[in-house]
Backbone bond lengths (Angstrom), bond angles and torsions (degrees), N, CA, C in turn:
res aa  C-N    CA-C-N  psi(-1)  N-CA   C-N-CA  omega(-1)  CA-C   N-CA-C  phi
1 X - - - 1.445 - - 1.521 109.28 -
2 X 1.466 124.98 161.12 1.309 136.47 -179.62 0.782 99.39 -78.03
3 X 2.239 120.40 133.57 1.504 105.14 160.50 1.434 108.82 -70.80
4 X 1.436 105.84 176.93 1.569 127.19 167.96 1.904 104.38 -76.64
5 X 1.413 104.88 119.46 1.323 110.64 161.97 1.553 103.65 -123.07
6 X 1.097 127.46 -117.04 1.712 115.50 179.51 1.114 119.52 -82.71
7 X 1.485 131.73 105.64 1.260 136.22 -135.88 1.741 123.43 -160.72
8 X 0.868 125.51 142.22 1.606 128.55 -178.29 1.608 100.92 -91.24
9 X 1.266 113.61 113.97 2.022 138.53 150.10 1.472 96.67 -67.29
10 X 1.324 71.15 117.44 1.927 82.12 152.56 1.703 97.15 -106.58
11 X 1.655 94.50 144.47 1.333 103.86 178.01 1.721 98.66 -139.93
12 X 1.578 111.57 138.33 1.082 91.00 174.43 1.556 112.95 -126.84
13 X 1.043 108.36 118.77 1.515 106.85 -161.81 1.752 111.16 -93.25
14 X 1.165 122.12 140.13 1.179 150.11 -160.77 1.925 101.84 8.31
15 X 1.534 86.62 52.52 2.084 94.09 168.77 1.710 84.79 103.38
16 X 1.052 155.49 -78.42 1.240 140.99 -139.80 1.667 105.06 -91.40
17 X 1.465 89.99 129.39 1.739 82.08 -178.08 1.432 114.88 -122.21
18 X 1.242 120.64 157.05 1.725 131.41 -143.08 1.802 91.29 -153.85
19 X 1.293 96.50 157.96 1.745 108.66 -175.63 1.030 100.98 -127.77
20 X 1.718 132.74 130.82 1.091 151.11 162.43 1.645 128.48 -104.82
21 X 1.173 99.41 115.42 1.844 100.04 -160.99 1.279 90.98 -73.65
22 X 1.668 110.88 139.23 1.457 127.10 -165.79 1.187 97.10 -127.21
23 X 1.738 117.44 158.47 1.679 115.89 148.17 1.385 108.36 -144.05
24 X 1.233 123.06 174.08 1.486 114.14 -129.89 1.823 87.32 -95.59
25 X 1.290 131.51 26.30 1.252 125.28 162.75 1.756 102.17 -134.84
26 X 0.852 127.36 26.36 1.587 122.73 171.14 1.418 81.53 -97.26
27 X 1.692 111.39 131.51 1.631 129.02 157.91 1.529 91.00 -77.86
28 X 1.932 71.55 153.34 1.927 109.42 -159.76 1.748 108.38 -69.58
29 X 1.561 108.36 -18.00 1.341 118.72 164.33 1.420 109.91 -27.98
30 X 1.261 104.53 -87.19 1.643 129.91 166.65 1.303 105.85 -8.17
31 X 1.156 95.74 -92.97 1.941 113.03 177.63 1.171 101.52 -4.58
32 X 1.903 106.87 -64.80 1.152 105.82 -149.71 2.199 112.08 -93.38
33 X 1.277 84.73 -0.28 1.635 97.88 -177.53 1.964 90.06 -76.96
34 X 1.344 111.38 -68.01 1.892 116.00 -159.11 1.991 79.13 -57.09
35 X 1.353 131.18 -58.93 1.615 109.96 179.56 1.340 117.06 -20.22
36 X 1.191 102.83 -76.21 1.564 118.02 -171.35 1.823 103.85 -33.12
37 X 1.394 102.62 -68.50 1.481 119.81 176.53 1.506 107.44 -46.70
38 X 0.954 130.06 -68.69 1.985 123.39 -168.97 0.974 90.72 -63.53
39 X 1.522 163.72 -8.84 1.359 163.41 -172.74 1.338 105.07 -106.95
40 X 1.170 118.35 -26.58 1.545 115.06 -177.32 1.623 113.88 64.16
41 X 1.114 106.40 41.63 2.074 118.68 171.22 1.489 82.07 -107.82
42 X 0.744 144.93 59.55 1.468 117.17 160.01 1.972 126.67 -104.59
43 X 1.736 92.26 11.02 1.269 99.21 175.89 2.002 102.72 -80.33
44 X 0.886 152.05 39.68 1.319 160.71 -147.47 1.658 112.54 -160.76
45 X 1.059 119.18 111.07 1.704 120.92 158.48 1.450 105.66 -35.77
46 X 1.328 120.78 141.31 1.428 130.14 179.14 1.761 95.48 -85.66
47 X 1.131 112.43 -23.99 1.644 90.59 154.17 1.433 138.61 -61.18
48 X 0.804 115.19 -14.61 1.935 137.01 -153.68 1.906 73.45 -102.25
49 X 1.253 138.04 -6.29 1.476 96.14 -173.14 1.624 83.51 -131.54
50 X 1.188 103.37 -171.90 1.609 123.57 -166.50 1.565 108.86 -134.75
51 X 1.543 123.09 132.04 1.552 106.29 164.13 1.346 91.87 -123.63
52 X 1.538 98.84 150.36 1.493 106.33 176.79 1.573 98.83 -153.50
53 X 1.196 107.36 165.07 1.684 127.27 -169.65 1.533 113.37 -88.21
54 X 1.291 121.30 156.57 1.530 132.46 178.15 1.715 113.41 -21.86
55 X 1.736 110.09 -34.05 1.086 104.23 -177.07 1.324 134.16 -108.75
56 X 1.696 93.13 8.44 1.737 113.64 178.46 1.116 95.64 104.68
57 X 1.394 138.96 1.46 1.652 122.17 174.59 1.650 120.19 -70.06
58 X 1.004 114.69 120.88 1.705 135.26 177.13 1.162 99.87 -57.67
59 X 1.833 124.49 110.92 1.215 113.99 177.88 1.836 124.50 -93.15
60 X 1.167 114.09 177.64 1.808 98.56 172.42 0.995 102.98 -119.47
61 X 1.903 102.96 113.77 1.171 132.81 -170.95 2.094 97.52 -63.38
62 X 0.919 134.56 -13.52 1.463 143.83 167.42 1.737 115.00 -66.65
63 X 1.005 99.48 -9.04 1.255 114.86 -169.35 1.665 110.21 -110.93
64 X 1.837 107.62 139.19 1.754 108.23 -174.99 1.541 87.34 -76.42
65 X 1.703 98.36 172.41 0.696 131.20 158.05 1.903 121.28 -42.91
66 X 1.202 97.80 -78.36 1.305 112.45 167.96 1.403 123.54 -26.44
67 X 2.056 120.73 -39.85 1.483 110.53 -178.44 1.495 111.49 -67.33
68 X 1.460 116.63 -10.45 1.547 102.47 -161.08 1.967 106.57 -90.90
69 X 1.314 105.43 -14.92 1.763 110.43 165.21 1.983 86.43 74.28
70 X 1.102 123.05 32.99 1.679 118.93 168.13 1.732 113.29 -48.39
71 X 1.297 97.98 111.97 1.983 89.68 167.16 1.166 103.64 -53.65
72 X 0.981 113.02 166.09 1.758 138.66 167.78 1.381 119.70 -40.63
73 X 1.380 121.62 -47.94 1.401 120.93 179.59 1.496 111.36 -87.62
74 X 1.400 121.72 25.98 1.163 122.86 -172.71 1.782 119.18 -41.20
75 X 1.169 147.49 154.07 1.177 149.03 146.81 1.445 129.95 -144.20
76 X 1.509 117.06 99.38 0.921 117.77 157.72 1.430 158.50 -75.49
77 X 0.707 115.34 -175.43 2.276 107.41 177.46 1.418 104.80 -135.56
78 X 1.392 95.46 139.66 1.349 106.00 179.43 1.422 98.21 -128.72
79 X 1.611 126.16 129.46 1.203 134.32 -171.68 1.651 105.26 -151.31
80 X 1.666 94.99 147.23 1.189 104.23 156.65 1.438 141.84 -39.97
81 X 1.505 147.72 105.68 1.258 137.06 173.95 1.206 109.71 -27.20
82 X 1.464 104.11 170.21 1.678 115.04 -172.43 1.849 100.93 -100.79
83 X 0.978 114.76 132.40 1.105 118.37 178.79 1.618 131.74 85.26
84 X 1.356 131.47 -171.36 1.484 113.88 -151.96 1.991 96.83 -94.45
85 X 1.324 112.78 106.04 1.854 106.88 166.87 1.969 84.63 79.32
86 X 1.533 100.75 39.40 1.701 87.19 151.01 1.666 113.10 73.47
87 X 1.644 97.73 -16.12 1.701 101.14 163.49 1.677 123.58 -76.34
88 X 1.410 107.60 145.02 1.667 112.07 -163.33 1.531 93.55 -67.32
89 X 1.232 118.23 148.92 1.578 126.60 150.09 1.267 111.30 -66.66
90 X 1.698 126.06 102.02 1.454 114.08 143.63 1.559 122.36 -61.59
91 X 1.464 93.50 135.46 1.487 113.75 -178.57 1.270 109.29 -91.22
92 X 1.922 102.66 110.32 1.775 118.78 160.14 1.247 118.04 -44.95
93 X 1.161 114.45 145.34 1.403 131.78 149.79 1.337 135.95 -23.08
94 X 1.704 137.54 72.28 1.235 148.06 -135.95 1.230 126.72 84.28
95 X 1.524 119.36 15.79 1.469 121.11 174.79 1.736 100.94 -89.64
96 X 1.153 109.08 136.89 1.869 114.38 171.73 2.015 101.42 -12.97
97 X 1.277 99.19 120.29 1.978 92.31 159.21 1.732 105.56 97.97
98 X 1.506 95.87 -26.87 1.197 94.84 173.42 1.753 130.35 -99.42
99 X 1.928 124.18 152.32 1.572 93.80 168.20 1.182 132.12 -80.34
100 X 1.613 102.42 176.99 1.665 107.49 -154.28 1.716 78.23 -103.87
């Protein structure tokens, strides 16, 4: 596959997805800040959300574009954290994963 040099991310944030023209030194912040914005979530701290890659990897938003070497058709997700203000859900007693 082609790497990404100056290039449009698709990101699709919580189901609706939007393209953000990237270059391989704009940090992934960004990316994920103009997401938020063409999506219109932007009532939310960009902490409160998460981006991660095709395979669920949590990316570091501290990080350019450029270190991650994304092919071309890249697509990511940008989603809300799990739980209330970015706190984990502890799992009750009989929920999936947990003992009975």
């Amino acid at each position: 596959m082609a790497k990404l040099t100056e290039s449009h991310i698709v990101v699709v944030v919580n189901g609706v997805e939007t393209v953000v023209n990237a270059h391989p030194e704009t940090p992934l912040r960004t990316v994920a800040e103009l997401a938020l914005k063409q999506t219109k979530n932007g009532g939310r701290s960009l902490s409160d959300w998460e981006l991660k890659d095709a395979k669920g990897t949590p990316l570091d938003l501290s990080r350019k574009v450029g270190d991650f070497h994304f092919p071309a058709d890249v697509i990511l997700y940008l989603t809300l954290r799990v739980g209330v203000n970015g706190a984990p859900i502890v799992a009750t007693r009989g929920e999936p994963g947990t003992p009975r």
